[in-house]
C-alpha positions as CSV (number, residue, x, y, z in Angstrom):
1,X,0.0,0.0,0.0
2,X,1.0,2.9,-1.1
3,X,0.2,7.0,1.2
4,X,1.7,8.6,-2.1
5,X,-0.6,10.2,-4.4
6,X,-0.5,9.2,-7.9
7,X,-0.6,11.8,-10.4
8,X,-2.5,15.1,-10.5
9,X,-6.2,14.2,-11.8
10,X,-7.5,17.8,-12.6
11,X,-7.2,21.4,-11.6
12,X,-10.1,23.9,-11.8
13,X,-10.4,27.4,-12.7
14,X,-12.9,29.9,-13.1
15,X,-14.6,31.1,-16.2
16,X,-17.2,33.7,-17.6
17,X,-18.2,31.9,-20.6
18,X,-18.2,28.4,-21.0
19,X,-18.6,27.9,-24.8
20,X,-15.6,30.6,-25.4
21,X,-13.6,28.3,-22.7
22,X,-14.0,25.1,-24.7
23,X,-13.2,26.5,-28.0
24,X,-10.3,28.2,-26.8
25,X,-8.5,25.0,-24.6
26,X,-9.6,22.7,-28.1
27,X,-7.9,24.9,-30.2
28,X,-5.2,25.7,-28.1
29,X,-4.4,22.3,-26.4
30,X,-6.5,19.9,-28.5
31,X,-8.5,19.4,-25.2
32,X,-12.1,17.6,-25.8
33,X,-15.0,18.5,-23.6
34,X,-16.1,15.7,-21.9
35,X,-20.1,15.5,-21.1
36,X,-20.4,14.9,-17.5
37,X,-22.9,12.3,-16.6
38,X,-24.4,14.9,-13.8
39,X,-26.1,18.0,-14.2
40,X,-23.2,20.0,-13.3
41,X,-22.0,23.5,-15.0
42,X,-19.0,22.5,-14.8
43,X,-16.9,22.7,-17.7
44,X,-15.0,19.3,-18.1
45,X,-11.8,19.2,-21.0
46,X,-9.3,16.2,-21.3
47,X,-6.4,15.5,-23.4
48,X,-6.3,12.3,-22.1
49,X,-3.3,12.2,-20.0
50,X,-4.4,15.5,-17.9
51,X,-8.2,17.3,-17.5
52,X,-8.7,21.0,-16.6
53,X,-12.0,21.6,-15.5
54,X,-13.5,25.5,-15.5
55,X,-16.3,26.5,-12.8
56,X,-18.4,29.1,-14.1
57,X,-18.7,32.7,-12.3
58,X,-20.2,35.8,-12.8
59,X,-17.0,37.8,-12.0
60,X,-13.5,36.7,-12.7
61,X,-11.1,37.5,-9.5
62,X,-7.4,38.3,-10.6
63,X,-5.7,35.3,-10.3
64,X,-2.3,36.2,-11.2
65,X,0.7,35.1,-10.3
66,X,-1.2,32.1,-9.8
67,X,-1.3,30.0,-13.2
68,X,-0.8,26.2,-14.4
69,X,2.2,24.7,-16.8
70,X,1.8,23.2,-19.7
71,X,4.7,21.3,-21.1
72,X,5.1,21.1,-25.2
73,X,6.6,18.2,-27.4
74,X,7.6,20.8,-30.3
75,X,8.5,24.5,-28.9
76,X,9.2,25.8,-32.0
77,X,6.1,24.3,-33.5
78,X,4.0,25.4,-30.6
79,X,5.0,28.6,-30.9
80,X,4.1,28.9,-34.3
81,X,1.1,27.4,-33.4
82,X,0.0,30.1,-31.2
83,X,1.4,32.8,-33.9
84,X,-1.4,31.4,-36.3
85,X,-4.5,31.4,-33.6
86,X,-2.8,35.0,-33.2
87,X,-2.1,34.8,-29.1
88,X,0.6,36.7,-27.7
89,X,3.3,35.1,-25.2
90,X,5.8,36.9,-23.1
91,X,9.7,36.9,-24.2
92,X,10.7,33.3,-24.0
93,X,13.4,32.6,-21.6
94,X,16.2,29.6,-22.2
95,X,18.1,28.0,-19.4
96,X,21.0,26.6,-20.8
97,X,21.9,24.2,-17.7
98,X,18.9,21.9,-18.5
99,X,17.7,23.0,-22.3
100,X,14.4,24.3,-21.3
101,X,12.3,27.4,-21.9
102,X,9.5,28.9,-21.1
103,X,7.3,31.4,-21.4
104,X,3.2,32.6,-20.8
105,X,0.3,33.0,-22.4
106,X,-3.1,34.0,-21.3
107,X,-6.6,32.5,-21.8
108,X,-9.5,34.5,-22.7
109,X,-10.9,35.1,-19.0
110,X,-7.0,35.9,-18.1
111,X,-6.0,33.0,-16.7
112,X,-2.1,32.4,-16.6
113,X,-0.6,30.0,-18.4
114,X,3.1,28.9,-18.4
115,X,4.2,26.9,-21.6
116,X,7.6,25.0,-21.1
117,X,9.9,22.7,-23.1
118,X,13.0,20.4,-21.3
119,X,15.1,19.2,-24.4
120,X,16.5,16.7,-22.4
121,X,13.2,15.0,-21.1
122,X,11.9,11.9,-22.4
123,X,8.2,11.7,-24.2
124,X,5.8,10.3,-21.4
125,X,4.0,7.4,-22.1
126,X,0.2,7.8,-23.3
127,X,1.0,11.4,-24.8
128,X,0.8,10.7,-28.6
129,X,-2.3,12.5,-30.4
C-alpha cells in the first residue's frame, strides 16, 4: 500500500463563458470537452493524460501570479502554433543548464498560463495525439 498520491487528476479554474472556454483550450491544447454524466455547470476538457476543468462565475477574481504549466513536445512548433491562432506570449526565456524554456500566455478570462519545453526530457507514455 502505497500513502503517495498518484498523479494530478484535474485542476479547476474559473470562467465567464463556458462555450468561449471550450473553444479556446480545443484549439489551443487539443483538449475535448467531456459530457459529465451529472447535471453539473462545470466545464469538463481532457487531453487524455491530464483534464482542466472550468467553474463558471459571474465575475472573474485576478488570479495572477497564480497560473498552471503546460509542457510542449515541439517549442518551436508550438509557438508557431499560437502565432497562427494569433495569441501573444511573453519573451521566451532559455536555461542553458537543462535545455528548457519557457514562457506565458493567457486564456480568454486571463488565466495564466506557463508553456515550457525540457530538451532533455523523455516523451511520457500515453502522450501521442
Amino acid at each position: 500500500m502505497s500513502n503517495r498520491p498518484a498523479y494530478i487528476h484535474h485542476v479547476n479554474f474559473p470562467t465567464t463563458d463556458p462555450e468561449r472556454t471550450k473553444a479556446w483550450y480545443t484549439k489551443v491544447f487539443g483538449l475535448k470537452a467531456i459530457t459529465p454524466k451529472s447535471n453539473t455547470r462545470v466545464v469538463l476538457m481532457t487531453r487524455g493524460n491530464f483534464d482542466l476543468h472550468f467553474t463558471p462565475v459571474e465575475e472573474m477574481d485576478r488570479m495572477a501570479p497564480y497560473h498552471f504549466a503546460v509542457e510542449v513536445e515541439d517549442w518551436d512548433g508550438f509557438l508557431a502554433h499560437l502565432e497562427d491562432l494569433g495569441i501573444r506570449h511573453t519573451r521566451p526565456i532559455e536555461r542553458p543548464e537543462n535545455q528548457s524554456k519557457f514562457c506565458y500566455i493567457h486564456d480568454p478570462d486571463h488565466t495564466m498560463i506557463e508553456l515550457v519545453y525540457h530538451g532533455r526530457r523523455p516523451p511520457l507514455a500515453g502522450t501521442e495525439n
